[in-house]
C-alpha positions as CSV (number, residue, x, y, z in Angstrom):
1,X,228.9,-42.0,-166.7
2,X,230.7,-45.1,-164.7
3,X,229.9,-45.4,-161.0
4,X,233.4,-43.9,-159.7
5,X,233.1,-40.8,-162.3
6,X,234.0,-37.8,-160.3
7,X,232.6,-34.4,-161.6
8,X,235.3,-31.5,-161.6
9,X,235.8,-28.3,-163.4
10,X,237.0,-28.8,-167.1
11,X,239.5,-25.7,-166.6
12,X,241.2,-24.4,-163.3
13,X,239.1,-21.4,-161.7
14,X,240.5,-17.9,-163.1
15,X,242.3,-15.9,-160.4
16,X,240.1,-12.7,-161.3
17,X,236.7,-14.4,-161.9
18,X,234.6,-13.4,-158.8
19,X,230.9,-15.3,-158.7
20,X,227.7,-13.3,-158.9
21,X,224.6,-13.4,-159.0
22,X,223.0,-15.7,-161.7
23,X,220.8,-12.9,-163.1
24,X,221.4,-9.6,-162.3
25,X,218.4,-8.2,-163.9
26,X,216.1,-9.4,-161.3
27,X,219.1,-8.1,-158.7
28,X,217.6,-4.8,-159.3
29,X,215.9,-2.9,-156.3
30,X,212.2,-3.1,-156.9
31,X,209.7,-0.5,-157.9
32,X,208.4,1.3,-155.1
33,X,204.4,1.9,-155.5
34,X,202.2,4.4,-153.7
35,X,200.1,2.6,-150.9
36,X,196.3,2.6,-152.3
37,X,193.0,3.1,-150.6
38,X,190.2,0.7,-151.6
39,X,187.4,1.9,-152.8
40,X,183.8,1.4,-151.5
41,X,182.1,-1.1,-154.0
42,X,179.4,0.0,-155.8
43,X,177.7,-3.7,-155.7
44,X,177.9,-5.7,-152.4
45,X,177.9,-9.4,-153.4
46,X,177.0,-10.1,-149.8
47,X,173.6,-10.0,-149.0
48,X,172.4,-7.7,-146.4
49,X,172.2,-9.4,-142.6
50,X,167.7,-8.3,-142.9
51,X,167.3,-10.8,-145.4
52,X,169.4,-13.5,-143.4
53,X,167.5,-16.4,-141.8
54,X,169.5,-16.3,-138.3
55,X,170.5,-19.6,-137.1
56,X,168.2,-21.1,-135.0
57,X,169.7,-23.2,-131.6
58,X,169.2,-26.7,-131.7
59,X,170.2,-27.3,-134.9
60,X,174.0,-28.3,-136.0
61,X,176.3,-27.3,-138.9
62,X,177.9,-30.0,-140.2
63,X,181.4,-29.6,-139.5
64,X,184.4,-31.4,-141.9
65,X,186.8,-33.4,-140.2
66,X,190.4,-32.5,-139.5
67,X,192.6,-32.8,-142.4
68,X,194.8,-36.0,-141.7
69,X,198.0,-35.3,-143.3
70,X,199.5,-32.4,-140.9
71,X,201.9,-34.8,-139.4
72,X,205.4,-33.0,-138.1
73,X,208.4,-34.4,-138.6
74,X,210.4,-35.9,-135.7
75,X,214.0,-36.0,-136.2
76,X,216.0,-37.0,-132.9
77,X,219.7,-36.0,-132.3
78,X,221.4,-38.6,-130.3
79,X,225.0,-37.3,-128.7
């Protein structure tokens, strides 16, 4: 399409026609599910705190470094 094309509607809008929701299927009220109680796990996969080495003072963790992209947006409004 040219530069000065201007999108319209092909046919006026009927007087009766009333917009909707795009899919009404997923418009439907959800399925309500009883709340569940976990279960104890038969097999831990963390080891028991006995068998630990405990973390001895004096010695650092290595710790990673901030992440540097969590910069905020600054938008000023000038009257």
């Amino acid at each position: 399409p040219s530069p000065d094309y201007i999108p319209r509607p092909e046919a006026p809008p009927l007087p009766y026609y009333i917009p909707g929701p795009e899919y009404p299927d997923e418009e439907e009220e959800e399925e309500h599910l009883a709340p569940t109680v976990p279960a104890p796990a038969l097999y831990s996969s963390v080891s028991e705190s006995d068998k630990a080495e405990p973390f001895k003072e004096g010695k650092t963790a290595a710790t990673p470094p901030p992440f540097g992209y969590r910069i905020a947006a600054r938008i000023s409004v000038q009257p």
